[in-house]
C-alpha positions in Angstrom: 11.2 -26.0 -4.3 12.6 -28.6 -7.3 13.0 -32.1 -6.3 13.6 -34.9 -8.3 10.9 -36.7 -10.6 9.1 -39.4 -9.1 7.6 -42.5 -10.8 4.0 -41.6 -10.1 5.1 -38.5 -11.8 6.5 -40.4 -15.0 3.7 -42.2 -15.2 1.7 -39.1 -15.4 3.3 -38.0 -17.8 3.2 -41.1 -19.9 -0.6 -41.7 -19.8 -0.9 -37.9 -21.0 0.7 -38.2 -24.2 -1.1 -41.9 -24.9 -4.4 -40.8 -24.5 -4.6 -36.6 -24.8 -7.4 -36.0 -26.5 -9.7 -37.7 -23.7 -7.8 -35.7 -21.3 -8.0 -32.5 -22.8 -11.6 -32.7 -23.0 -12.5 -33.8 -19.9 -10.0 -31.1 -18.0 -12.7 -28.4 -18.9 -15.0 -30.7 -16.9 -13.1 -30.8 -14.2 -12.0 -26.9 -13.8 -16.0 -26.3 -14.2 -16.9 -28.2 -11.1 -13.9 -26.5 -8.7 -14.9 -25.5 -5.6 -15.7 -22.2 -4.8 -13.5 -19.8 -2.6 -14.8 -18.5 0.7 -13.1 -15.4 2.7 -11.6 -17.8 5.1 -9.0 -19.0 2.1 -5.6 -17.5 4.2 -4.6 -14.2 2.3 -0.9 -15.3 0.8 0.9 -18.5 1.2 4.0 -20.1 -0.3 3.6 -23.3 -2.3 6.0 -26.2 -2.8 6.8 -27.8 -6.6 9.1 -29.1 -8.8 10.6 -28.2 -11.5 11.1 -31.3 -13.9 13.3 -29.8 -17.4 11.9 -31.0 -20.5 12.6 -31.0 -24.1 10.9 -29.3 -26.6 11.5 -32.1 -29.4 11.5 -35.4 -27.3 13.0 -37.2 -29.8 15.9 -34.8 -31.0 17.4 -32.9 -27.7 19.8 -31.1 -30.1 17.4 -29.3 -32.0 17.2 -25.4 -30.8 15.2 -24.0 -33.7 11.3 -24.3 -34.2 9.8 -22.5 -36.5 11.1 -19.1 -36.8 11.9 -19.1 -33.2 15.2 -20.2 -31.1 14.5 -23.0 -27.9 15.5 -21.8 -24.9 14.6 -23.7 -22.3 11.2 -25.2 -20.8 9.7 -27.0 -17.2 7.1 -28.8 -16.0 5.8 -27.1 -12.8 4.3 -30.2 -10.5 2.7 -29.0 -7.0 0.8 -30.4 -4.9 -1.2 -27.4 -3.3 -5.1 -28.1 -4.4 -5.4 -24.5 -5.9 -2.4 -25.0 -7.8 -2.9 -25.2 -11.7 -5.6 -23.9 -14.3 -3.2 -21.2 -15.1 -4.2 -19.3 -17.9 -2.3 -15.6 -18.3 1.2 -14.9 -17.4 3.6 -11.5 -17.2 7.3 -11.2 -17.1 9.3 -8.7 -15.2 11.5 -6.2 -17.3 14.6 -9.0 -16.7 12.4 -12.2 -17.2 13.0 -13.3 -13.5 9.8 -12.4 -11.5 6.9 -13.3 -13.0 2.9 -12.7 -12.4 0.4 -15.9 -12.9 -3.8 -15.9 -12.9 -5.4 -18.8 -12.7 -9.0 -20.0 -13.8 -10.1 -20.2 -10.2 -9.2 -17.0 -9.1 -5.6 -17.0 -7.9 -2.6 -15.0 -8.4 0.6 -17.1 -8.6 3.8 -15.5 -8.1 7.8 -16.4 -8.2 10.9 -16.2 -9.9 12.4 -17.6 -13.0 15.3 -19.3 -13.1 18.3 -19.7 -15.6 21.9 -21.2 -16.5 23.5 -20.5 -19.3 20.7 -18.0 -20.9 18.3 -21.5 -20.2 15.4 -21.5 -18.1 15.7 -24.0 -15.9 13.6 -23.9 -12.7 11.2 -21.4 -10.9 11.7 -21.1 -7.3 9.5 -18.9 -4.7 5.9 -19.7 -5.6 3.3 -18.0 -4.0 -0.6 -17.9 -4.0 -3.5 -15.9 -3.1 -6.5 -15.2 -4.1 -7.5 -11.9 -6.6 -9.4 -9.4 -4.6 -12.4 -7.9 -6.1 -12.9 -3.7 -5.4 -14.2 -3.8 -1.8 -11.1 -6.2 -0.8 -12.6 -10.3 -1.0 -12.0 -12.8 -2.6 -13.9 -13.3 -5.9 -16.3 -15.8 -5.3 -17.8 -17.7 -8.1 -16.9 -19.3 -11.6 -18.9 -16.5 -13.3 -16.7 -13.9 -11.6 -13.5 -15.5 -11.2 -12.4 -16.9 -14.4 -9.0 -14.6 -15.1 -7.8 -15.3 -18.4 -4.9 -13.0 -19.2 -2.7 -10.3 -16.9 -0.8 -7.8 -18.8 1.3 -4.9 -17.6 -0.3 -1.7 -17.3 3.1 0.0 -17.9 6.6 0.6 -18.3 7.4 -1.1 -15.3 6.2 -4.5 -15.9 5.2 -6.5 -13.1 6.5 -3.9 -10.4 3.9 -1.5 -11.7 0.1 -2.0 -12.7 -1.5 -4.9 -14.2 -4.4 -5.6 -16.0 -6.3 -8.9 -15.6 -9.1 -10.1 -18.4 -11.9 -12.0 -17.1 -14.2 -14.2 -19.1 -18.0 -15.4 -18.3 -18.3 -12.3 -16.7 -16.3 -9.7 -19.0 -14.4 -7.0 -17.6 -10.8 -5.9 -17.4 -9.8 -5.0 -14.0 -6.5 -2.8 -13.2 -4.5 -3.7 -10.2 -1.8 -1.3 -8.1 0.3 -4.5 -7.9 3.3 -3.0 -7.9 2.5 -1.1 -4.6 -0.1 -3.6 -2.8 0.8 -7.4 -4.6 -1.4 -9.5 -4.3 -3.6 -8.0 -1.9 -4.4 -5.2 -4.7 -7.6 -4.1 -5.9 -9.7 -4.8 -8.4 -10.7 -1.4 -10.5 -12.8 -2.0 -13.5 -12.2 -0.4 -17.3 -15.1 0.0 -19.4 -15.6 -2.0 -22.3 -17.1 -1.6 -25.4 -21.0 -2.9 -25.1 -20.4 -5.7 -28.1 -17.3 -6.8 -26.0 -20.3 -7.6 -22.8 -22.6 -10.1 -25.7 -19.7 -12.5 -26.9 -21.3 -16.1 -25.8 -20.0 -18.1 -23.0 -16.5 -19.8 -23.7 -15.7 -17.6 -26.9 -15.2 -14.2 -24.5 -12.2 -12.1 -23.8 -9.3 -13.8 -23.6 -6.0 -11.5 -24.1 -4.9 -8.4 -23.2 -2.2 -5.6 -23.2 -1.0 -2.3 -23.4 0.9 -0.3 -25.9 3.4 1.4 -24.3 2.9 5.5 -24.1 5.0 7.1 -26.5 4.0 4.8 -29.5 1.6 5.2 -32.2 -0.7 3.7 -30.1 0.4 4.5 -26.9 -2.3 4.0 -23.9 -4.0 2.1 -26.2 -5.5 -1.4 -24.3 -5.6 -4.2 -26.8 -8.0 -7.0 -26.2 -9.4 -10.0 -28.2 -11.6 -12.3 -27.9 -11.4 -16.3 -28.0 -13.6 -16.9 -30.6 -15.9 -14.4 -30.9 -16.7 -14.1 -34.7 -18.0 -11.7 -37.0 -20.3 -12.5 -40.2 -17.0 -13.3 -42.0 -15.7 -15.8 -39.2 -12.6 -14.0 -37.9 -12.1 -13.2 -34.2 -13.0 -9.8 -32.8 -11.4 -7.7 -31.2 -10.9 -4.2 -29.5 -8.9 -0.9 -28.9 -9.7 0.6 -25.6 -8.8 4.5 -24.8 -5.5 5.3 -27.1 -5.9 8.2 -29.9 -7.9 5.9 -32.0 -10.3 3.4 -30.1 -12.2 1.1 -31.6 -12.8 -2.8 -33.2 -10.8 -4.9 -35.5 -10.9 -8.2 -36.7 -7.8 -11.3 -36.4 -8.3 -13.3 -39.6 -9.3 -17.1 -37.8 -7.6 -20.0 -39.8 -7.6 -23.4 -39.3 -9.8 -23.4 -36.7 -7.4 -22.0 -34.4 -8.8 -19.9 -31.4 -6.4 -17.0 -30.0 -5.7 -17.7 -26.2 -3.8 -14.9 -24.9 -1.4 -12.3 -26.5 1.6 -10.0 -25.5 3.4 -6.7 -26.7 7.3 -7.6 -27.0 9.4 -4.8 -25.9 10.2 -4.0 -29.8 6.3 -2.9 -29.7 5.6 -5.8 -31.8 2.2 -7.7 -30.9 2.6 -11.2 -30.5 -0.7 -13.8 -30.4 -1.1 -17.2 -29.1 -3.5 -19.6 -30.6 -4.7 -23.2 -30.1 -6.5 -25.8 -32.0 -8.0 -29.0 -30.2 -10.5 -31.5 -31.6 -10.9 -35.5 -30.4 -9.6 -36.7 -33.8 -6.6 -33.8 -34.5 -5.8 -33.6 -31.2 -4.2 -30.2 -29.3 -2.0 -27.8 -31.5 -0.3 -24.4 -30.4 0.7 -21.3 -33.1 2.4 -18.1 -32.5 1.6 -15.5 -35.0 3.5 -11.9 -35.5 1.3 -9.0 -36.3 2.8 -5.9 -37.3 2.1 -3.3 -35.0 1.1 -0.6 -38.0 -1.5 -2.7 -38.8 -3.3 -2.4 -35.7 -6.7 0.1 -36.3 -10.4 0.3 -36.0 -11.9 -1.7 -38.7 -8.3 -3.5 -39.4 -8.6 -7.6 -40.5 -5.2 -8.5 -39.3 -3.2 -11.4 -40.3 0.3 -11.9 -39.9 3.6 -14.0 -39.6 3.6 -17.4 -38.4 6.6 -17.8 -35.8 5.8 -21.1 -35.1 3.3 -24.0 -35.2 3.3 -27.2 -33.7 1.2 -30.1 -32.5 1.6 -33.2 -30.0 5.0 -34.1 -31.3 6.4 -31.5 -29.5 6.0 -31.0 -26.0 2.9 -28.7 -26.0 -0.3 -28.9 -23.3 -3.1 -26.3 -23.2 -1.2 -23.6 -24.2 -3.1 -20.3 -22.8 -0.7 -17.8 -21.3 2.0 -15.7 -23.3 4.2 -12.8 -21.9 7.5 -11.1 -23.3 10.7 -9.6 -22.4 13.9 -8.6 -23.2 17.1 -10.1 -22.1 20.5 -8.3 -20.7 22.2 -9.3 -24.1 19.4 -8.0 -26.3 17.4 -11.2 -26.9 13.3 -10.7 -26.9 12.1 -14.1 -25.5 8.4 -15.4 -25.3 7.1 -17.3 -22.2 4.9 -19.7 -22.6 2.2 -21.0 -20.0 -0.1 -24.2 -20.0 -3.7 -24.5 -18.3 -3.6 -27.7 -16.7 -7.5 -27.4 -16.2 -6.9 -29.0 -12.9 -6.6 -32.1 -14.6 -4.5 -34.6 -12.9 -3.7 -36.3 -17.1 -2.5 -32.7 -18.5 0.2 -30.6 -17.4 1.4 -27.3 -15.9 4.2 -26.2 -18.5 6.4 -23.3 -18.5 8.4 -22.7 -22.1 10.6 -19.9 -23.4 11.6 -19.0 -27.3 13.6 -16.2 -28.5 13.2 -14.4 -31.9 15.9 -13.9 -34.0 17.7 -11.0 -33.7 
């Protein structure tokens, strides 16, 4: 439901961008002390928001290009539910309507994205409920319900089966979601044995799936936060595939890697953010060429774009792709509020030139 914006809302919105750094810090205190859920939590329900349309430069509305990437379009999601927020994966359907959210807390968030003129604009049907673990419950505690990133399992997107990465207590999960939404099971992958030792808060944090009939089709793809090797960069893993294994993402600038995505070009795409008290909270996209990708590999790649608080960024965590009817791959962005009433819920979306 979009409504218009209200002045507590401004106001919001105001103190966030005067005093972020405080904020942003104090967030992760806040999602740490969430309640827990119980089996009593009502299985689906619909949620009311608003969808407030931002700018991406707030000083210059004209300007469409950012980097290497082309604007197109972004919101500010505002509900009131009290599970609502701490969203920190998302996945696009094959048309970049429906869309699939997971949530620090547990949740799966669901709904439709809207556009005019090739520009999102609003998102409109939100639902909520809470993941179930193998035997059909709710997950119950932070150790176990921390979902990071949620990926599609396969050529169908979000109608088919997704995969969900969990942090504190590592796994990836596979869900039927196609066939049983949000009332799907969890059914656990295994994972390499160094993937279980990464230390709390530097543990999985992306993953995907290259799509069968590629080079490394079947192949799961999943990296860590900041889990280092003795050389400092970020490990991560190949899962099943022809040629499992570990590889390395060359860590610069003291960026951490908070989700990634496959675009539809079989390209892999990975989000990273920066955040310190004095510099404050910083987003980049890098490109990685796919050809790259094998045990032993240090990757490094093409900076799309990278930005700081002069643009309209927040927590920047989730990252999903698709293709558009006229041929465009767009990225959508997501922001983990942390359930922090100073930071926001943010939904952007780029394109790459053709």
């Amino acid at each position: 439901m979009t409504g218009p914006q209200t002045g507590s809302n401004a106001n919001r919105r105001l103190i966030s961008r005067i005093l972020p750094e405080i904020f942003f810090l104090t967030g992760f205190i806040v999602a740490f002390s969430s309640p827990l859920y119980s089996d009593s939590i009502p299985k689906t329900r619909a949620i009311k928001i608003q969808s407030v349309p931002i700018n991406f430069n707030l000083l210059d509305k004209a300007q469409t290009t950012f980097g290497k990437l082309l604007w197109r379009g972004g919101i500010e999601i505002i509900g009131s539910d009290e599970d609502f927020g701490g969203l920190s994966g998302i996945a696009t359907g094959l048309d970049g309507i429906k869309f699939v959210a997971v949530s620090d807390k547990g949740m799966w968030l669901t709904g439709e994205i809207q556009y005019e003129n090739e520009k999102l604009t609003r998102v409109t049907g939100l639902k909520m409920a809470p993941i179930l673990d193998g035997k059909g419950h709710p997950l119950k505690g932070k150790s176990r319900f921390d979902a990071e990133s949620v990926a599609p399992f396969g050529a169908k997107g979000v109608e088919g089966k997704l995969l969900v990465a969990f942090e504190r207590k590592q796994r990836i999960a596979r869900y039927r979601f196609g066939k049983k939404g949000m009332m799907a099971r969890e059914k656990t992958i295994t994972l390499p044995k160094e993937a279980k030792n990464a230390r709390r808060n530097k543990e999985l944090e992306s993953v995907g799936r290259f799509p069968v009939g590629t080079e490394l089709g079947g192949t799961i793809i999943a990296i860590s936060e900041r889990f280092l090797d003795t050389n400092g960069n970020i490990i991560g893993w190949l899962i099943g595939g022809p040629t499992p294994g570990r590889f390395t993402v060359k860590r610069s600038d003291n960026f951490d890697i908070t989700d990634l995505t496959i675009t539809p070009d079989n390209e892999l795409i990975i989000l990273e953010r920066y955040f310190s008290i004095l510099g404050g909270v910083k987003m980049r996209l890098r490109r990685i060429n796919t050809a790259d990708i094998k045990p032993g590999a240090v990757l490094d790649g093409e900076i799309l774009l990278q930005t700081d608080q002069r643009n309209t960024i927040d927590n920047m965590e989730g990252l999903a792709s698709h293709r558009t009817a006229s041929g465009e791959v767009r990225l959508t962005l997501i922001s983990d509020d942390n359930f922090n009433i100073f930071q926001r819920t943010l939904l952007l979306q780029f394109a790459l030139p053709k």
